[in-house]
N, C-alpha and C positions, 0 to 999 in steps of 0.2 A: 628871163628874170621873173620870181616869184616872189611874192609877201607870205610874211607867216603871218598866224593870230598869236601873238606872245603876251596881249593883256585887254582887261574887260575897265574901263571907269566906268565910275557908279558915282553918281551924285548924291548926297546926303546931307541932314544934319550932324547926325555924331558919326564921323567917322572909326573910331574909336571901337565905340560900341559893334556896331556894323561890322568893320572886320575882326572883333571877337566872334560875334557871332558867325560869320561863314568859315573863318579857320577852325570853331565844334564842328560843320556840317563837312567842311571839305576835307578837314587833317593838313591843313595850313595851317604854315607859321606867319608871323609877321617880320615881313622883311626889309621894310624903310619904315619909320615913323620919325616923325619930329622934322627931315631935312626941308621941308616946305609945311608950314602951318597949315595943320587943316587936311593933310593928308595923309595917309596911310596905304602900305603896300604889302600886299600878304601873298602866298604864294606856298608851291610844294615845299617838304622839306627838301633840304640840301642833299643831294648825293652824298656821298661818304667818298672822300678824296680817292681819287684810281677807281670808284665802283663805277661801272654804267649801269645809266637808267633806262628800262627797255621802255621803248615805244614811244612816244612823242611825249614831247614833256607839254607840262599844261599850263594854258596861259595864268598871270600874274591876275588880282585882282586891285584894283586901285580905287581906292574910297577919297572921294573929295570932298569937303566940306562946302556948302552954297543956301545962302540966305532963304531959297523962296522951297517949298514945301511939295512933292509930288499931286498934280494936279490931274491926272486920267493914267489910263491905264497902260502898263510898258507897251510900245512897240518892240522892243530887244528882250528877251529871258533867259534865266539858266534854267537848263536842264540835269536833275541830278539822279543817276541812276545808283540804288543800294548794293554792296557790293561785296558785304558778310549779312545779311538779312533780309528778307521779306519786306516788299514794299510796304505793308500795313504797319508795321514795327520803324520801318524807318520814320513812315508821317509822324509815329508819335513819338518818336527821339526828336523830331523836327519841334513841332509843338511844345514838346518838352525843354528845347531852346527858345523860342519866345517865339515861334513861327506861326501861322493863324493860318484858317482852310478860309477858300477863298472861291468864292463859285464867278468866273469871267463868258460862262454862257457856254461850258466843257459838255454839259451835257452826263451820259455816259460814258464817259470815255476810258481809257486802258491807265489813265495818270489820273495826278492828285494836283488838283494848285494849290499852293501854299502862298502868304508873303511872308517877307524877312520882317524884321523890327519895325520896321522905314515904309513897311506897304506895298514894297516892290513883288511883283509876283515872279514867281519860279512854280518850274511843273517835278514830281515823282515820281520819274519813270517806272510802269508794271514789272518790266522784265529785268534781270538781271544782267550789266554787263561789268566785264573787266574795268 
């Protein structure tokens, strides 16, 4: 018997906001809001009834709303590789969503850190995958 990874919570202030913001970065929709206050659930879009979806499907994101404020730096991140453009064009579509560059001590390295609204950091993979 095996586990899958079917979803990522994220703690926040606006949930809201937050999962507009990575439904621009992912091509997520929203897919529960409202049934528990304060929370929000976004994820792929939907199949199209009788299509399959080749390849593993990807986990859900779940944004929760919670009083106290991020306080150091994630141990957990996403990583997001661009996947019709050039990592340097993706940073600044990222940016251009409300994403900020973020130096965690990277150095030179092959990625970009960014954080989201919320200050959470995520990296921008160099290379291009599916």
């Amino acid at each position: 018997m095996v586990s899958r990874f079917t979803e990522l919570a994220i703690d926040c202030a606006d949930p809201v906001g937050l999962a507009r913001f990575w439904c621009a970065v992912l091509d997520y929709e929203v897919r529960d809001e409202g049934e528990e206050e304060g929370v929000v659930t976004i994820g792929p879009p939907a199949a199209r009834e009788g299509a399959d979806r080749p390849g593993p499907v990807p986990p859900v994101l779940t944004f929760a709303r919670v009083p106290e404020g991020k306080s150091a730096k994630n141990r957990l991140h996403i990583d997001v590789s661009p996947s019709d453009r050039e990592q340097g064009d993706e940073v600044r579509q990222l940016i251009g969503l409300g994403a900020r560059r973020a130096d965690v001590g990277q150095g030179d390295a092959s990625w970009v850190v960014l954080t989201d609204p919320e200050g959470n950091e995520f990296c921008v993979l160099g290379g291009r995958r599916p």
